[in-house]
mmCIF file of the N, C-alpha and C atoms, coordinates in Angstrom:
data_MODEL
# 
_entry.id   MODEL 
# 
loop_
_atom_site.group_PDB 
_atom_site.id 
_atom_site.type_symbol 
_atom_site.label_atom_id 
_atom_site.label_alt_id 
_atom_site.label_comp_id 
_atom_site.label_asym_id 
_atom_site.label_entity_id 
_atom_site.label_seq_id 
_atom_site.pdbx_PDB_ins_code 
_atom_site.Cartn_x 
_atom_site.Cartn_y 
_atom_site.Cartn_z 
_atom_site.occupancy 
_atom_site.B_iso_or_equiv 
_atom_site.pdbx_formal_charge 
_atom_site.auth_seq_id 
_atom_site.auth_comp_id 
_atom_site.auth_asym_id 
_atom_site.auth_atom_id 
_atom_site.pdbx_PDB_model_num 
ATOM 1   N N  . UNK A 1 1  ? 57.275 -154.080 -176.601 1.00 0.00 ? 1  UNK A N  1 
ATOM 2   C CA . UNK A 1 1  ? 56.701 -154.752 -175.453 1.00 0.00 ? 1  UNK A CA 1 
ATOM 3   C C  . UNK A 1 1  ? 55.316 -154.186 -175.138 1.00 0.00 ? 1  UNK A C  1 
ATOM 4   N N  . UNK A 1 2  ? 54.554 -154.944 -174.398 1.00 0.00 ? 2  UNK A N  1 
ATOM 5   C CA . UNK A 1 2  ? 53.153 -154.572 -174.228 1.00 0.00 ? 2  UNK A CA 1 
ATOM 6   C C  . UNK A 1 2  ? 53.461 -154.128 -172.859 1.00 0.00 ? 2  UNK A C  1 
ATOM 7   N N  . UNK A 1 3  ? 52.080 -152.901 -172.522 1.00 0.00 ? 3  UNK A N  1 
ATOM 8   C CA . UNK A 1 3  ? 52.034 -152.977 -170.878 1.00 0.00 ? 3  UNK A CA 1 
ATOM 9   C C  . UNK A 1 3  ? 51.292 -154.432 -169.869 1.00 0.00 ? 3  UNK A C  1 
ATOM 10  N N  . UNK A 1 4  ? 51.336 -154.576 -169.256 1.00 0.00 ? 4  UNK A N  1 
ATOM 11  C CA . UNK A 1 4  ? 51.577 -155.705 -168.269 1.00 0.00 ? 4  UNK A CA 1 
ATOM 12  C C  . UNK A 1 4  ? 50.290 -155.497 -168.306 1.00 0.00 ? 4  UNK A C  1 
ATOM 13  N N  . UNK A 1 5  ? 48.796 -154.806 -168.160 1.00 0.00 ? 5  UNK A N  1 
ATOM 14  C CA . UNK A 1 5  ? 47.392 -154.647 -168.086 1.00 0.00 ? 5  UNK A CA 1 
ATOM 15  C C  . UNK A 1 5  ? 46.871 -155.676 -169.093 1.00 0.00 ? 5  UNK A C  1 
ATOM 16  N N  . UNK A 1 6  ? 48.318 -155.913 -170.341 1.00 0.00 ? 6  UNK A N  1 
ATOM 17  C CA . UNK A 1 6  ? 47.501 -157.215 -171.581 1.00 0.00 ? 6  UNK A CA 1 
ATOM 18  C C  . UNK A 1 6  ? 48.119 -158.111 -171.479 1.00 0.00 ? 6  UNK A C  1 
ATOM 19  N N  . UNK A 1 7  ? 48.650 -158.715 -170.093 1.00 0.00 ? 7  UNK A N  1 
ATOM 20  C CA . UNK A 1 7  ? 49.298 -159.890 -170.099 1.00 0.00 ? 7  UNK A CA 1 
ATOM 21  C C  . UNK A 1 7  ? 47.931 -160.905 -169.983 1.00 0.00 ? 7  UNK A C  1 
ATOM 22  N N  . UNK A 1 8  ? 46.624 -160.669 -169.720 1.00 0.00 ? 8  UNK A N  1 
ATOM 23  C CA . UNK A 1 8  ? 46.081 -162.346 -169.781 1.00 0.00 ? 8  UNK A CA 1 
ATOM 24  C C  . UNK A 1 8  ? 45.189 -161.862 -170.875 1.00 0.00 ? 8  UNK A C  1 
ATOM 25  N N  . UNK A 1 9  ? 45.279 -160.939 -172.037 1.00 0.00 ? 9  UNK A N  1 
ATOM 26  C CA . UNK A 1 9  ? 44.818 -161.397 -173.169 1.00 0.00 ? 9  UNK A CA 1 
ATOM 27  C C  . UNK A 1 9  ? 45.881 -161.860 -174.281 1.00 0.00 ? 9  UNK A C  1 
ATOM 28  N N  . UNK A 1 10 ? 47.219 -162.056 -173.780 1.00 0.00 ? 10 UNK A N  1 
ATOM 29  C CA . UNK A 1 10 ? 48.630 -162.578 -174.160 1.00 0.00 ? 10 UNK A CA 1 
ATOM 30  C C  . UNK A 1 10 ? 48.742 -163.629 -173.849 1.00 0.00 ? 10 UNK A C  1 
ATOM 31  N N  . UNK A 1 11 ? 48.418 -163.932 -172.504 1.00 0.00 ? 11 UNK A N  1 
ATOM 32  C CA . UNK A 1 11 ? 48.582 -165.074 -172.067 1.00 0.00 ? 11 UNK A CA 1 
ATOM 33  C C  . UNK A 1 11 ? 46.896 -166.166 -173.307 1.00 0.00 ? 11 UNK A C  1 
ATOM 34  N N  . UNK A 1 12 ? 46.410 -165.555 -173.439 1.00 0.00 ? 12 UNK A N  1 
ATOM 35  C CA . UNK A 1 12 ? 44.890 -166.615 -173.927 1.00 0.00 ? 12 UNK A CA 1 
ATOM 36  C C  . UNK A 1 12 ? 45.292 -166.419 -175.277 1.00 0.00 ? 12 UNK A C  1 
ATOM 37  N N  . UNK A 1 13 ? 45.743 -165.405 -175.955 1.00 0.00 ? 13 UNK A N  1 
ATOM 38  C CA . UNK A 1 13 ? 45.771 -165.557 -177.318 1.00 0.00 ? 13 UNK A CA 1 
ATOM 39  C C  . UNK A 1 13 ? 47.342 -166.362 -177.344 1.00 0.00 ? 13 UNK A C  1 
ATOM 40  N N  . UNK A 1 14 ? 48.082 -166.367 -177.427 1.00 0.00 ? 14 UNK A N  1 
ATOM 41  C CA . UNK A 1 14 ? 49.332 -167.477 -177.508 1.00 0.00 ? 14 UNK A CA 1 
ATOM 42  C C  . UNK A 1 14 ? 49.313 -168.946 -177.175 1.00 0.00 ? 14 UNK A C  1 
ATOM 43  N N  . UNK A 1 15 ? 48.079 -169.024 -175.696 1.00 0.00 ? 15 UNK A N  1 
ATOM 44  C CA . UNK A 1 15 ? 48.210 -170.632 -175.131 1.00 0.00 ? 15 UNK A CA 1 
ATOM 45  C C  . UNK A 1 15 ? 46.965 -170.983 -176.730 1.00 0.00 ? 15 UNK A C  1 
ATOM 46  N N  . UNK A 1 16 ? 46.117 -170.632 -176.800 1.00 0.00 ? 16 UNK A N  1 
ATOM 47  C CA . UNK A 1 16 ? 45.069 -170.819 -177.732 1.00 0.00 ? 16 UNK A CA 1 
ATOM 48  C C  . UNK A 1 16 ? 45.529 -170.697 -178.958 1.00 0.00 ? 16 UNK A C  1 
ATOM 49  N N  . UNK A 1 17 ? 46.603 -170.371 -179.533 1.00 0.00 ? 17 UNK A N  1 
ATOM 50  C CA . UNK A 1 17 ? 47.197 -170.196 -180.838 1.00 0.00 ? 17 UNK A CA 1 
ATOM 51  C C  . UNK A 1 17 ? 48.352 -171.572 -181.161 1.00 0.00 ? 17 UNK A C  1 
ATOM 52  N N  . UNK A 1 18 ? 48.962 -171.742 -180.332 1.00 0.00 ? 18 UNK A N  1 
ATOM 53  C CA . UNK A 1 18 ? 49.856 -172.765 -179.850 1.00 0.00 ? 18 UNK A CA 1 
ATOM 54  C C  . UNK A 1 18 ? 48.855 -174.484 -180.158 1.00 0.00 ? 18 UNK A C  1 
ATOM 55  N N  . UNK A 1 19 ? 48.269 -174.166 -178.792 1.00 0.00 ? 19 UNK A N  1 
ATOM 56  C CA . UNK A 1 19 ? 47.185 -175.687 -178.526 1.00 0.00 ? 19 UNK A CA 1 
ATOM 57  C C  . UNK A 1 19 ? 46.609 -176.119 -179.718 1.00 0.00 ? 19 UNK A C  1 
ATOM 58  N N  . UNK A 1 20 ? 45.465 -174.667 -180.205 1.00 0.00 ? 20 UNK A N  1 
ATOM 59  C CA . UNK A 1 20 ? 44.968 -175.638 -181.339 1.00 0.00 ? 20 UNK A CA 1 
ATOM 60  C C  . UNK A 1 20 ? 45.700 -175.699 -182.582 1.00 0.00 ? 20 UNK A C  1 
ATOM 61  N N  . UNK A 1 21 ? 46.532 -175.257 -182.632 1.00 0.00 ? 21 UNK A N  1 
ATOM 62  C CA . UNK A 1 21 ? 47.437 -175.504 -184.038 1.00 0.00 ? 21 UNK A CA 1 
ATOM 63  C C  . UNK A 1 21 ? 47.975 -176.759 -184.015 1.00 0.00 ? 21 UNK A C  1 
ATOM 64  N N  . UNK A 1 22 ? 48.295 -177.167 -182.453 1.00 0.00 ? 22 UNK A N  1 
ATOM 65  C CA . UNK A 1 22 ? 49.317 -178.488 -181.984 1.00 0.00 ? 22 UNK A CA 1 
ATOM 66  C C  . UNK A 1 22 ? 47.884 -179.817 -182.457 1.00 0.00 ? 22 UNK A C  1 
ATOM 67  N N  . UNK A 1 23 ? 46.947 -179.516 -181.354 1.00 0.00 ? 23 UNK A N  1 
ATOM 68  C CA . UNK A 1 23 ? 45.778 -180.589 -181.609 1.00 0.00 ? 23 UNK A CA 1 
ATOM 69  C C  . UNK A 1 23 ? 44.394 -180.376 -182.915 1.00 0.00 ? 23 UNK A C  1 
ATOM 70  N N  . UNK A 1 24 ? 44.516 -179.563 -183.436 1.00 0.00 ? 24 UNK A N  1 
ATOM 71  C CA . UNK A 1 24 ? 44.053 -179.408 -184.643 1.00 0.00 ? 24 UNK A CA 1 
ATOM 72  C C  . UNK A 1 24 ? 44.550 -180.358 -185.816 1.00 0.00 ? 24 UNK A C  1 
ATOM 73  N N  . UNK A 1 25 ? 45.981 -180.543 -185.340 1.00 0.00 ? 25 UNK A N  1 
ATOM 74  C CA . UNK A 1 25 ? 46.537 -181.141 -186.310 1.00 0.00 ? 25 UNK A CA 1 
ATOM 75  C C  . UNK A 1 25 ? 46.988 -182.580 -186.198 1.00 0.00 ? 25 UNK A C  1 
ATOM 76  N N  . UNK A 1 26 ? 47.218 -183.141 -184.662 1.00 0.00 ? 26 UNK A N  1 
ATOM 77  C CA . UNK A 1 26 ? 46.966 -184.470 -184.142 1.00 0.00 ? 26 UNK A CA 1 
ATOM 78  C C  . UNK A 1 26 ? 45.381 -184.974 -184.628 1.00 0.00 ? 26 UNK A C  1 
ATOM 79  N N  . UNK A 1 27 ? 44.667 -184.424 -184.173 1.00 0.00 ? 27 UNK A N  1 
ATOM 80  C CA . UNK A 1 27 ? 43.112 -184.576 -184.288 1.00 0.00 ? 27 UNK A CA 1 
ATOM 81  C C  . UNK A 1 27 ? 42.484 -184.801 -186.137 1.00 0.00 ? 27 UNK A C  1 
ATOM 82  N N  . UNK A 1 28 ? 43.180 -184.089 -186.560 1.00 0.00 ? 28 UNK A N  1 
ATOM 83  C CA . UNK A 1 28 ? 43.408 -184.249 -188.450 1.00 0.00 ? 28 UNK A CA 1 
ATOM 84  C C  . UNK A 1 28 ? 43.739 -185.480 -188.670 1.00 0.00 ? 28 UNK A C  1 
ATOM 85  N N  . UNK A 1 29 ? 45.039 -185.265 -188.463 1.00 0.00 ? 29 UNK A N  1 
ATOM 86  C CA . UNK A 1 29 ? 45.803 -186.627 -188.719 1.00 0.00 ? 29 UNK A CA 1 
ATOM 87  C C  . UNK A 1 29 ? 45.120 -187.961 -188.427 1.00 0.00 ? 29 UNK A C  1 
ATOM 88  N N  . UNK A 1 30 ? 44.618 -188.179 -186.961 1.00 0.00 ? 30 UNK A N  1 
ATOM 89  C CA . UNK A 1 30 ? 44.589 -188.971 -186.729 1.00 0.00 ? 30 UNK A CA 1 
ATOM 90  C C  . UNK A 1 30 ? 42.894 -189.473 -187.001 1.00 0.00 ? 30 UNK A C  1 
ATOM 91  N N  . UNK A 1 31 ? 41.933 -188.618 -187.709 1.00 0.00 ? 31 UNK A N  1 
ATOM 92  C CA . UNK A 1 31 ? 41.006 -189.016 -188.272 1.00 0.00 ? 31 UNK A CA 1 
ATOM 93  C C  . UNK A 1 31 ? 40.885 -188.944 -189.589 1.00 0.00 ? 31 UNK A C  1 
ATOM 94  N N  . UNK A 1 32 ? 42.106 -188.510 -190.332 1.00 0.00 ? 32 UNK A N  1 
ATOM 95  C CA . UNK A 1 32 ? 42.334 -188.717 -191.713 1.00 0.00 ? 32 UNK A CA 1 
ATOM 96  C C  . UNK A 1 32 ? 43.641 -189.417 -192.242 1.00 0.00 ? 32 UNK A C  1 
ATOM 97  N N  . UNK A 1 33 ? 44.514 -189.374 -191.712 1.00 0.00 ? 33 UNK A N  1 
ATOM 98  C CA . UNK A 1 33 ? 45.783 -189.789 -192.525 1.00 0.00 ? 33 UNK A CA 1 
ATOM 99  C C  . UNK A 1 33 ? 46.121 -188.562 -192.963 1.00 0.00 ? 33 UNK A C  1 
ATOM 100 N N  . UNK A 1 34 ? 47.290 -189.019 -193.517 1.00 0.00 ? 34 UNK A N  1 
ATOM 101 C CA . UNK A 1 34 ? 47.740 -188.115 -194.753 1.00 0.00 ? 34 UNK A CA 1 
ATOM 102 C C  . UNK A 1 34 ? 47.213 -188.109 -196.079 1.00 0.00 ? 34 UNK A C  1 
ATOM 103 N N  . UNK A 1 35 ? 46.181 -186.987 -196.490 1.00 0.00 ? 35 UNK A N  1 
ATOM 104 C CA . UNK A 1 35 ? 45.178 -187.057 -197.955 1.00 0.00 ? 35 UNK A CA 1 
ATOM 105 C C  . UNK A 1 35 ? 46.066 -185.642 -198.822 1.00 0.00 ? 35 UNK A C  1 
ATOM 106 N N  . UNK A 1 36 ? 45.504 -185.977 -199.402 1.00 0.00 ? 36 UNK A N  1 
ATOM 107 C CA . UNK A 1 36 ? 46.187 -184.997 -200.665 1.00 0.00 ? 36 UNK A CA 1 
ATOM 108 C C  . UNK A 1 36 ? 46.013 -183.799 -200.306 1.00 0.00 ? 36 UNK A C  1 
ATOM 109 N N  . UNK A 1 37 ? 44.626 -183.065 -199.732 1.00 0.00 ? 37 UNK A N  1 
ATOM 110 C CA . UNK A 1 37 ? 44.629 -182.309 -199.252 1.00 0.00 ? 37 UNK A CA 1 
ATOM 111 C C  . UNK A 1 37 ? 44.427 -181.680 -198.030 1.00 0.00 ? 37 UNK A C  1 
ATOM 112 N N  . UNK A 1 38 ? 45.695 -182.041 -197.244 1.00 0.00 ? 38 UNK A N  1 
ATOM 113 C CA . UNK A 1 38 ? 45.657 -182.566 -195.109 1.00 0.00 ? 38 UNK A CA 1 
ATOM 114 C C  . UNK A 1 38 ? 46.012 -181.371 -195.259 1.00 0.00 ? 38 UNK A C  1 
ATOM 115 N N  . UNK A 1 39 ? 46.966 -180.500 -195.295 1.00 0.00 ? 39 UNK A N  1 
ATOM 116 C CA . UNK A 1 39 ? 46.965 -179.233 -195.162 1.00 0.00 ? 39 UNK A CA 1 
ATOM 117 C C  . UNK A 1 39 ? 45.942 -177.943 -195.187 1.00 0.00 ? 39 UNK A C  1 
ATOM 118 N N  . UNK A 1 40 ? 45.831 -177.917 -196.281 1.00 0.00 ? 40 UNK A N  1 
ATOM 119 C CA . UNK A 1 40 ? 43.869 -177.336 -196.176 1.00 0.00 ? 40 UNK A CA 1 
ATOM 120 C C  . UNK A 1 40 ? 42.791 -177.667 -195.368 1.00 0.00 ? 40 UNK A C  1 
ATOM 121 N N  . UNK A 1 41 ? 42.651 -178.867 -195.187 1.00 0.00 ? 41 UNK A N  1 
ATOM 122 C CA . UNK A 1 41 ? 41.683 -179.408 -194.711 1.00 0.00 ? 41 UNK A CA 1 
ATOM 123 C C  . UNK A 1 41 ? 42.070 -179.074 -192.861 1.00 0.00 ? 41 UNK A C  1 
ATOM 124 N N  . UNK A 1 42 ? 43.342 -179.213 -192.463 1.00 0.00 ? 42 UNK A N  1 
ATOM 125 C CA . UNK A 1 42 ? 44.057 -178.930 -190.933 1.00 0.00 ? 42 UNK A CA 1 
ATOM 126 C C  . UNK A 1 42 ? 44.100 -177.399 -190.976 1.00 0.00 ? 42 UNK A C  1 
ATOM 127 N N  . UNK A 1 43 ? 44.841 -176.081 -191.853 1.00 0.00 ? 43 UNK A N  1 
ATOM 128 C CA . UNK A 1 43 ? 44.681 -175.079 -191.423 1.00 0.00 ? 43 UNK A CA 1 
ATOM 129 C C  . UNK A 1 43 ? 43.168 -174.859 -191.263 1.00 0.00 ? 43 UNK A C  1 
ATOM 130 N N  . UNK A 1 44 ? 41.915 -175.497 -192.207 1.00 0.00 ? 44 UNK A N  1 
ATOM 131 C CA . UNK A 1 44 ? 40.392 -174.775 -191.360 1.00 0.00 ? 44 UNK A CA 1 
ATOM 132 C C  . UNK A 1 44 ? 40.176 -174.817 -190.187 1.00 0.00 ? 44 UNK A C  1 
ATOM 133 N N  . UNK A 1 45 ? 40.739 -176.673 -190.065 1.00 0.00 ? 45 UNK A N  1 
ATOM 134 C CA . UNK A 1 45 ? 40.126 -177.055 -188.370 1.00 0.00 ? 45 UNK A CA 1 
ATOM 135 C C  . UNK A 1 45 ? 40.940 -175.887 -187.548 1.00 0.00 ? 45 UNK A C  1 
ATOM 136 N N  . UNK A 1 46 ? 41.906 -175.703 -187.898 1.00 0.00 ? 46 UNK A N  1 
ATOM 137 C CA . UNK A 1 46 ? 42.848 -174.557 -186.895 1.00 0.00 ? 46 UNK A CA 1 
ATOM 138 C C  . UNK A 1 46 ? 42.187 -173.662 -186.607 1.00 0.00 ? 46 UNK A C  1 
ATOM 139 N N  . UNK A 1 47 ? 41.868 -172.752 -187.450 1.00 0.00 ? 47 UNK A N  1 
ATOM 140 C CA . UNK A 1 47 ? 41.152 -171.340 -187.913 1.00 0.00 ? 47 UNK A CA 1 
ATOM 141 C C  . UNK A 1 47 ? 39.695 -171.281 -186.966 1.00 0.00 ? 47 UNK A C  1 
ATOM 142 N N  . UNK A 1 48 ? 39.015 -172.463 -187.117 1.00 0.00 ? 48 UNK A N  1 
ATOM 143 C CA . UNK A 1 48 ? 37.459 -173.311 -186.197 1.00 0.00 ? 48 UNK A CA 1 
ATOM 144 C C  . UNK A 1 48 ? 37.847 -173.101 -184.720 1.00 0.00 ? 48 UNK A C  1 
ATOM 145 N N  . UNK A 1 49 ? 38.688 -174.046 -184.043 1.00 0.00 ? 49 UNK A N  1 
ATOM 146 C CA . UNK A 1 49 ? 39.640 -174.633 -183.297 1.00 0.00 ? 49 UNK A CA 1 
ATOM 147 C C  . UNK A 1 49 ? 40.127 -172.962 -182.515 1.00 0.00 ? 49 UNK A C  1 
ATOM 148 N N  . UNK A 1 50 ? 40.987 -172.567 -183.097 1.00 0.00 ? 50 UNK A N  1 
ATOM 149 C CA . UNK A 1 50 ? 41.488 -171.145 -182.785 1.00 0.00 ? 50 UNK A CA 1 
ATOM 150 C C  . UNK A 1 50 ? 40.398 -169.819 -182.066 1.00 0.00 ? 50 UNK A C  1 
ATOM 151 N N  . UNK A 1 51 ? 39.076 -170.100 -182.962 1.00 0.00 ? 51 UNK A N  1 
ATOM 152 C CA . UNK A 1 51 ? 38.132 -168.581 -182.844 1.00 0.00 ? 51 UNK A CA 1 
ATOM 153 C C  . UNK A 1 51 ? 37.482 -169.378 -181.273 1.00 0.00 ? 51 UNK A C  1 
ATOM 154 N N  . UNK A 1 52 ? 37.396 -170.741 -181.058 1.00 0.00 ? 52 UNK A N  1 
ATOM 155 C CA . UNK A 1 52 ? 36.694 -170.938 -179.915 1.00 0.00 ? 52 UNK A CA 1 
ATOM 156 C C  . UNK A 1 52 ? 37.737 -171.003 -178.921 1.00 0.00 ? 52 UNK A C  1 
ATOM 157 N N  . UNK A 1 53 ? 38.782 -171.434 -179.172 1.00 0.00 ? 53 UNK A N  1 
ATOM 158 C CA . UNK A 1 53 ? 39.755 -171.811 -177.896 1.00 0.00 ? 53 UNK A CA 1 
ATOM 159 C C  . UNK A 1 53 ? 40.007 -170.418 -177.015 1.00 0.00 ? 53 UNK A C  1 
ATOM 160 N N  . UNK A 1 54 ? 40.464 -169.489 -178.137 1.00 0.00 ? 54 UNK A N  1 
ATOM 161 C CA . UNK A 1 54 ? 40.756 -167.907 -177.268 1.00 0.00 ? 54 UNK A CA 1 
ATOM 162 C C  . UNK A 1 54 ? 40.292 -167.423 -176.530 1.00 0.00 ? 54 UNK A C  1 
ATOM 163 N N  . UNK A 1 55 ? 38.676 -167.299 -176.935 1.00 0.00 ? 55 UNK A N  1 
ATOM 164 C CA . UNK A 1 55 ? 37.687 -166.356 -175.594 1.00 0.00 ? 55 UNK A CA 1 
ATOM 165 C C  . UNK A 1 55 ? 37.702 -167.456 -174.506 1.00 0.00 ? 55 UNK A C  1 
ATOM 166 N N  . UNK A 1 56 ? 37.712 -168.961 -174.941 1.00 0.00 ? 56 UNK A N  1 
ATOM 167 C CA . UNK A 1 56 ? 37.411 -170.256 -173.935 1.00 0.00 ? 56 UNK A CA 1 
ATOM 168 C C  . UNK A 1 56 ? 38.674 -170.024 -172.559 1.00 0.00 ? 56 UNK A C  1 
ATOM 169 N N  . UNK A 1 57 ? 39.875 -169.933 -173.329 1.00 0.00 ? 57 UNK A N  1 
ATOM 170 C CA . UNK A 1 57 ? 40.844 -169.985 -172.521 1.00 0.00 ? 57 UNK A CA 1 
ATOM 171 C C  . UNK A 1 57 ? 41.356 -168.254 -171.690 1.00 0.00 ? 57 UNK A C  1 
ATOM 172 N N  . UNK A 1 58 ? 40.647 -167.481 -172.221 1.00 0.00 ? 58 UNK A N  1 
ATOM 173 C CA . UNK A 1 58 ? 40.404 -166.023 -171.719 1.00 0.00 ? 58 UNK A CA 1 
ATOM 174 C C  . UNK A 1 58 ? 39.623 -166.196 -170.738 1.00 0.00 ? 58 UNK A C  1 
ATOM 175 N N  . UNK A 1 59 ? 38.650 -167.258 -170.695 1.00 0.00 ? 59 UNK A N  1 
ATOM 176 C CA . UNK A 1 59 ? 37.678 -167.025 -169.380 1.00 0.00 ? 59 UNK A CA 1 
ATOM 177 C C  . UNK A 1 59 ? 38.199 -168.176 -168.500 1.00 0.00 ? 59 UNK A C  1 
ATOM 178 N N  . UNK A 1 60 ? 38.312 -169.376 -168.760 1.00 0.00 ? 60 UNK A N  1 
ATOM 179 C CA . UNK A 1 60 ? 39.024 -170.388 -167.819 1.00 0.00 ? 60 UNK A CA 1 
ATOM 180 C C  . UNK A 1 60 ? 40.354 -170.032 -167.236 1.00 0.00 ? 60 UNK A C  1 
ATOM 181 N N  . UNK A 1 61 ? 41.186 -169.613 -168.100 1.00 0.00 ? 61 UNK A N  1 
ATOM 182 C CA . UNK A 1 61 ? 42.624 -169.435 -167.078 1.00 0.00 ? 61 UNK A CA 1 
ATOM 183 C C  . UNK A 1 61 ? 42.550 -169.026 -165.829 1.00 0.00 ? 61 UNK A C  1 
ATOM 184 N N  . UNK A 1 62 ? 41.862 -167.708 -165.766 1.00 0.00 ? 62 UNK A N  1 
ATOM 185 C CA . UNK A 1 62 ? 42.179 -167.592 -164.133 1.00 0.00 ? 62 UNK A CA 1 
ATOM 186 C C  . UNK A 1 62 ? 41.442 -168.331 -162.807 1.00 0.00 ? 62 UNK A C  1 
ATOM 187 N N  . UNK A 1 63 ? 40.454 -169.405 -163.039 1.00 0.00 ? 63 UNK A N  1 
ATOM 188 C CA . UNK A 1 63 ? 39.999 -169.728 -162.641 1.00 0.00 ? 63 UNK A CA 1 
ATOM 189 C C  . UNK A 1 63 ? 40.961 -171.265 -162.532 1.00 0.00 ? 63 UNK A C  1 
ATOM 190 N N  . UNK A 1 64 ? 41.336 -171.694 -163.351 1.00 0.00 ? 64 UNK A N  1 
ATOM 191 C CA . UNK A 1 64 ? 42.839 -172.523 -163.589 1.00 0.00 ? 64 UNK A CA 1 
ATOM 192 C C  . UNK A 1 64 ? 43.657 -172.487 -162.776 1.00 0.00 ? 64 UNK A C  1 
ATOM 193 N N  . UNK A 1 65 ? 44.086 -171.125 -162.574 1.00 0.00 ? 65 UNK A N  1 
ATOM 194 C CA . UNK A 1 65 ? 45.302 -170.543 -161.566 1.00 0.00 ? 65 UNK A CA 1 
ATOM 195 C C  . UNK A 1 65 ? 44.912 -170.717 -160.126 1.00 0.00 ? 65 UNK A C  1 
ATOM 196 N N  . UNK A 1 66 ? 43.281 -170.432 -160.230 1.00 0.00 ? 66 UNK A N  1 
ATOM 197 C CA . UNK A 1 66 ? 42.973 -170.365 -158.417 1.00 0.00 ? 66 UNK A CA 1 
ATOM 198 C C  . UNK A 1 66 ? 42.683 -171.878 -158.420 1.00 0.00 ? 66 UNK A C  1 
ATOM 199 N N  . UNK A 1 67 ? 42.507 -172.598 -158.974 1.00 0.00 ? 67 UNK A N  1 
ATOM 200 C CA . UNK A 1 67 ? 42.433 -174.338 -158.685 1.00 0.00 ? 67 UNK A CA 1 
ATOM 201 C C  . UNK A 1 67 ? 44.154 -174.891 -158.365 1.00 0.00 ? 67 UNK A C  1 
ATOM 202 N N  . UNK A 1 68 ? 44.509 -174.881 -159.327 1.00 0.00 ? 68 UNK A N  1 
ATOM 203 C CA . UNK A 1 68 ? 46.198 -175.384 -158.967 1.00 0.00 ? 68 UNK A CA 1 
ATOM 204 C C  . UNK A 1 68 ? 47.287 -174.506 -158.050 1.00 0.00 ? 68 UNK A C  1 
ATOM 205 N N  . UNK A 1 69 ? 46.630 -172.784 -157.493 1.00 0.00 ? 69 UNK A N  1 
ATOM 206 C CA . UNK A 1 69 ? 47.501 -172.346 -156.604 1.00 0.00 ? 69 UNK A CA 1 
ATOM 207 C C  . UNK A 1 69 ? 46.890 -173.215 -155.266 1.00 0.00 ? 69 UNK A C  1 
ATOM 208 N N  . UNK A 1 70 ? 45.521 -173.696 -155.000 1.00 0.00 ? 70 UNK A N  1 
ATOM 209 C CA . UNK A 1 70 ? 44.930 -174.541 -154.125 1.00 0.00 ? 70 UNK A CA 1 
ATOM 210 C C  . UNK A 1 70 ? 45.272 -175.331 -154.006 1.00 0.00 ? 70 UNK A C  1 
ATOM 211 N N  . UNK A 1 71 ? 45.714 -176.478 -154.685 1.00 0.00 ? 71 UNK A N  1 
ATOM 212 C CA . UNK A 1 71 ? 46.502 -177.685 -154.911 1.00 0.00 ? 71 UNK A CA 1 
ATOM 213 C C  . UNK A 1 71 ? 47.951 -177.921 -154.618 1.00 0.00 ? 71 UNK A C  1 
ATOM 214 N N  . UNK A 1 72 ? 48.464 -176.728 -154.705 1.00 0.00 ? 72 UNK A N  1 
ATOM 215 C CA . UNK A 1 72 ? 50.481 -176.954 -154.679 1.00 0.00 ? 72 UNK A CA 1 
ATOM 216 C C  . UNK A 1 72 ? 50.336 -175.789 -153.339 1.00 0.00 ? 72 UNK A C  1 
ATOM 217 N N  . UNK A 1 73 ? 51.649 -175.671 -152.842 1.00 0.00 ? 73 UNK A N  1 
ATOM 218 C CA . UNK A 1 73 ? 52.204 -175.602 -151.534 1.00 0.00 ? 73 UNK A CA 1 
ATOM 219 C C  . UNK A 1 73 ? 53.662 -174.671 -152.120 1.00 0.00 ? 73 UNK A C  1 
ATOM 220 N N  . UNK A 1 74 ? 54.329 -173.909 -150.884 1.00 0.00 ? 74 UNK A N  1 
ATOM 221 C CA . UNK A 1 74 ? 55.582 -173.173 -150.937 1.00 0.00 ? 74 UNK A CA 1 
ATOM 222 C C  . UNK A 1 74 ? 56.236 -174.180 -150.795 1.00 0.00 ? 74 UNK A C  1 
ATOM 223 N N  . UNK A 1 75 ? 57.677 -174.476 -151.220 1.00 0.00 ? 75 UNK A N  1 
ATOM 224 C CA . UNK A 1 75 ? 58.635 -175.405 -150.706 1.00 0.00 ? 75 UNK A CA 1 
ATOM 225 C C  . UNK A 1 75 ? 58.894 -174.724 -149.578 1.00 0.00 ? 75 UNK A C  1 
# 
């Protein structure tokens, strides 16, 4: 287990590892089809996709959190 001090570089490297693997590969697909070589061609966009999303989503999240804790209410 990690100490709790690297939970929001846990939190940015997992949501950012997740996302663009998910839309890297919608985003492939859906401007190529299936080609002979969609696999290769989808792990780069990932790899592209991946090095920008991390620091992106390292600096937006908490700013994320203070927008939608503004928005929602205690039951």
């Amino acid at each position: 287990m990690f100490p709790k001090k690297f939970e929001a570089i846990l939190f940015a490297f997992f949501m950012s590892f997740f996302m663009s693997f998910l839309m890297s590969f919608v985003v492939t697909f859906i401007n190529l089809g299936i080609v002979d070589n969609f696999v290769a061609i989808w792990l780069t966009a990932w790899i592209k996709a991946f090095v920008v999303a991390f620091p992106v989503i390292f600096v937006v999240a908490p700013n994320v959190r203070k927008i939608v804790a503004r928005l929602t209410r205690e039951d």
